[in-house]
C-alpha positions, 0 to 999 in steps of 0.5 A: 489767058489764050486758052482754056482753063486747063492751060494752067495746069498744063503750064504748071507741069510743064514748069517741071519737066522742062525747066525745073533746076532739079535734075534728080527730079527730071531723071527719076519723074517720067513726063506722064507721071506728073500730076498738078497734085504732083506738082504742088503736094509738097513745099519742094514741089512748089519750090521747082514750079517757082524756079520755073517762073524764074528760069521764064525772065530770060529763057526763050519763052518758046521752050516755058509757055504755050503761045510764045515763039523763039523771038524773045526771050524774056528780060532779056528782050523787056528790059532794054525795050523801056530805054529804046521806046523812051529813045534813050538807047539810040539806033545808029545805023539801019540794022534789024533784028528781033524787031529791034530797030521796029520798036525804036520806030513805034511800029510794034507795040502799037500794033495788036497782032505783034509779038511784043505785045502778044509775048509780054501779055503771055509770059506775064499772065502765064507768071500770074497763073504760077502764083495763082495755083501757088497761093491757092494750094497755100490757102488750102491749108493742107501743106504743113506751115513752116519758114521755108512755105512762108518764104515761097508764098512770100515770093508768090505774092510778090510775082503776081505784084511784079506782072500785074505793076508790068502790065497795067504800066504797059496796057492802060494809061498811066496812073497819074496821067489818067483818070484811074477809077474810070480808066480800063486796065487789064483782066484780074484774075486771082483764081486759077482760071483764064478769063475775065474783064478788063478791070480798072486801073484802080482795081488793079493797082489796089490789087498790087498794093494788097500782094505786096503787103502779103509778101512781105508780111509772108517774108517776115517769118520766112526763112531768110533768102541765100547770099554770097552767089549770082544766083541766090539773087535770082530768088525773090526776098522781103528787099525786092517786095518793098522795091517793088511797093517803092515803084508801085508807089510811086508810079501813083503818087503815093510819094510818104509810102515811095520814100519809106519803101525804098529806104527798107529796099535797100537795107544790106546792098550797098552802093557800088564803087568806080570799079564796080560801076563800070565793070560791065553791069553783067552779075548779080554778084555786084553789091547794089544787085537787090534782084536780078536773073543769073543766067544759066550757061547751058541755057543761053539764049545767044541772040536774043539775049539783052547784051545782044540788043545793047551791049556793043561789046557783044559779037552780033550783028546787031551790035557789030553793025549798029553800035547803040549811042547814049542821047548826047545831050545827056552825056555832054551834061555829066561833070568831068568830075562824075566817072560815069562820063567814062563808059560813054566815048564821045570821041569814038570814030564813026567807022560806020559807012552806012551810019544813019547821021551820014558821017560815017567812014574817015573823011566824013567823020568831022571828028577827025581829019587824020586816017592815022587819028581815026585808026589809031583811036578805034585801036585804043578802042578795041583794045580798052574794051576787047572788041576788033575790027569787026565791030563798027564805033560810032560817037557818042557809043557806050560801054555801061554795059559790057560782057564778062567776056567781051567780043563773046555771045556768052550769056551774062545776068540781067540785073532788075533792081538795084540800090541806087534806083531806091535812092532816087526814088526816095529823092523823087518822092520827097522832092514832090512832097517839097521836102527839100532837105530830105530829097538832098539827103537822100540823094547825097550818098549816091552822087557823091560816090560818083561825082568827086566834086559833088554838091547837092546844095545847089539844088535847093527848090523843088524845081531844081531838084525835080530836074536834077533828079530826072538828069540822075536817074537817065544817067545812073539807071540808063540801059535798065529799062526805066526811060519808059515809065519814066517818061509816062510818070513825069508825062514827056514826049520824045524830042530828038531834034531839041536843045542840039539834038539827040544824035538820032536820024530822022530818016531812021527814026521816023515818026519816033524821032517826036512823040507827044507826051503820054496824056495827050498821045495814047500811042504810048499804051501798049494794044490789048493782044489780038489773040486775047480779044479773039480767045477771051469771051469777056474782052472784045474789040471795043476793048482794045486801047 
């Protein structure tokens, strides 16, 4: 969007040279000879720009898009940022990285110049213009139709669904919270080009709305996506276009078109069983895995990688020195019986001294009134989930996410959509068209897999539901990345001080320990990039959020 329209092309190309899957086709093409027609006369051609797009959702997008840098890495670094803004993944001690611990403290998105906003606005515009140049040479008709072209034209409509649902929850107000005919969204381009207004919130979810009927009527004589590897999940099908439609929908309230769309989501991933839910969250192998990015290991992104910002079995400083903790209040809710309880330890020694609640260290550790207690516990620890000593523990710390090969900085898949997550969307929308029985239905399979005592009947009014619903979808979807929207679509603040507290510092939050809801705090709207308003002629300061 920073540049002139030749950057389309530029990036089109570079999909190919440096990030292409096909390493025949980097030995054998010299750099100069790759030409846009090149690069899109052939459905194999396209099929190596799309795996480009791919390789872009965890790669350092420094080495795919002009105007990005070497601090994130894709997912790996947007992912987690829904749960640490939304203050569900919880900071426990004063350490930095990445502007990690600048998120969790708000003073990143709401700041034009920064990366985060710069970067994310990048990468997804950048998506757009893949898919743009894609459908465009589609629609030209001069490539033979065929199940194999239905399947790439399918997976192009539903990237430039997936980027334009990303930057509209993220730059504009929220749909249900706002005034969307009215309210300004972001620039809709659909052409290969690189400017353009700010359309409205409405256009743009129109615009969603429509792709997404084009991918999936395009996967309808597709040839059907590969199974039975990591990476076969890597490539977008028909299952991840209706889980997109399912969250498109119900962001905006559409909840008949949020409830049907889940349930086709999740047709053929069933969902995971004990072993499967705690094994780490670390593969697209796992059942549930709708989509999801396998990482390469030759591309690692060592500490930009999602684990390294979250998983306290990483070896990082991040990590070692901060170990991330679950909002107590939320874990102290889970029934014994459910084992989800159990990838959170809320007995973990503080072992921390410069742990930001100023409990850490034994003898300040009100947990504990024993040394030989204190050690012996953090041995338990590290034994159970294969870390040392060189890692810091802290109550309350999880273990939802682990790597395969813990105590490592080896890369490990970044999962976007799973089963459960349409479950509950399903629940959520017929709860909020007072369905009763049917949101108790929906959400029967999922909480009795984890819960062994588990009763849905309890939950018999809407207002019971809606509760219990919101407490399932922190529990079951917490570490994914989901806290953020959550909180704009259900309008909630961010309170750390109520109901006992959350287990965060004041002193280390700052003005993010609370924040008031989304319809009254437009804190929550990400800034319109800088570098964008300096570059597009069509947006200028008056724009800005």
């Amino acid at each position: 969007m920073f540049k002139k329209t030749k950057i389309l092309l530029q990036v089109v190309v570079l999909s190919l040279i440096v990030i292409s899957c096909d390493d025949d086709f980097l030995e054998t093409t010299p750099t100069d000879a790759v030409t846009p027609t090149i690069a899109l006369s052939s459905v194999e051609d396209m099929q190596k720009v799309l795996n480009g797009v791919h390789r872009s959702l965890f790669s350092q997008l420094v080495n795919i898009f002009p105007g990005s840098g070497t601090q994130r890495a894709g997912n790996h670094y947007w992912i987690p940022l829904g749960d640490n803004l939304a203050g569900h993944l919880i900071h426990s001690a004063n350490a930095n990285n990445l502007g990690w611990r600048d998120e969790m403290q708000w003073n990143s998105h709401t700041i034009p110049t920064s990366l985060t906003n710069r970067i994310l606005w990048n990468h997804r515009y950048n998506t757009i213009l893949h898919a743009n140049s894609i459908i465009e040479k589609i629609n030209e008709g001069t490539i033979v139709n065929s199940p194999d072209l239905k399947a790439i034209e399918g997976q192009a409509y539903t990237y430039r669904a997936y980027s334009y649902l990303s930057l509209i929850q993220h730059y504009a107000k929220g749909y249900l919270i706002g005034n969307p005919a009215s309210d300004k969204g972001v620039p809709l381009i659909l052409i290969p080009q690189t400017t353009g207004p700010r359309a409205t919130v409405e256009e743009i979810y129109n615009q969603i709305g429509n792709d997404l009927d084009a991918a999936i009527a395009a996967f309808g004589s597709a040839t059907p996506r590969p199974s039975g590897n990591a990476k076969d999940k890597s490539q977008l099908n028909v299952n991840v276009a209706h889980g997109l439609k399912a969250r498109w929908a119900l962001s905006k309230g559409d909840w008949a078109t949020a409830a049907s769309e889940a349930v086709l989501a999740r047709q053929g991933f069933p969902i995971m069983n004990e072993a499967d839910w705690k094994s780490g969250f670390n593969s697209n192998n796992l059942s549930e895995v709708i989509w999801g990015s396998n990482v390469i290991a030759t591309e690692t992104t060592f500490f930009r990688s999602y684990f390294y910002l979250m998983s306290n079995t990483f070896n990082g400083s991040q990590i070692r020195n901060n170990p991330k903790i679950a909002d107590r209040r939320l874990v102290d809710a889970i029934p014994a019986t459910d084992y989800r309880k159990d990838v959170f330890i809320i007995d973990a020694p503080n072992t921390n001294s410069s742990a930001a609640n100023g409990e850490g260290g034994f003898g300040n550790d009100p947990n504990y009134t024993s040394q030989a207690a204190f050690d012996a516990k953090r041995a338990e620890i590290n034994t159970t989930y294969g870390i040392t000593n060189a890692f810091n523990q802290h109550p309350y710390m999880h273990f939802k996410m682990k790597n395969k090969n813990p105590g490592s900085i080896d890369p490990d898949d970044v999962i976007y959509m799973r089963s459960s997550e349409m479950y509950l969307i399903e629940a959520e929308a017929k709860a909020m068209l007072n369905d009763i029985a049917g949101a108790q239905t929906a959400l029967r399979p999922l909480g009795e897999e984890r819960d062994s005592a588990y009763d849905v009947t309890v939950y018999n009014s809407q207002a019971s539901l809606m509760d219990h619903i919101k407490f399932q979808r922190r529990l079951e979807l917490w570490g994914e990345g989901f806290g953020y929207t959550d909180k704009i679509r259900w309008d909630e603040g961010i309170d750390h001080a109520a109901n006992g507290g959350s287990g965060a510092s004041q002193v280390l939050y700052q003005n993010a320990y609370q924040i008031d809801r989304p319809s009254i705090n437009n804190a929550w709207i990400f800034k319109i990039p800088q570098a964008e308003i300096d570059a597009n002629p069509d947006i200028t300061p008056a724009d800005q959020n």
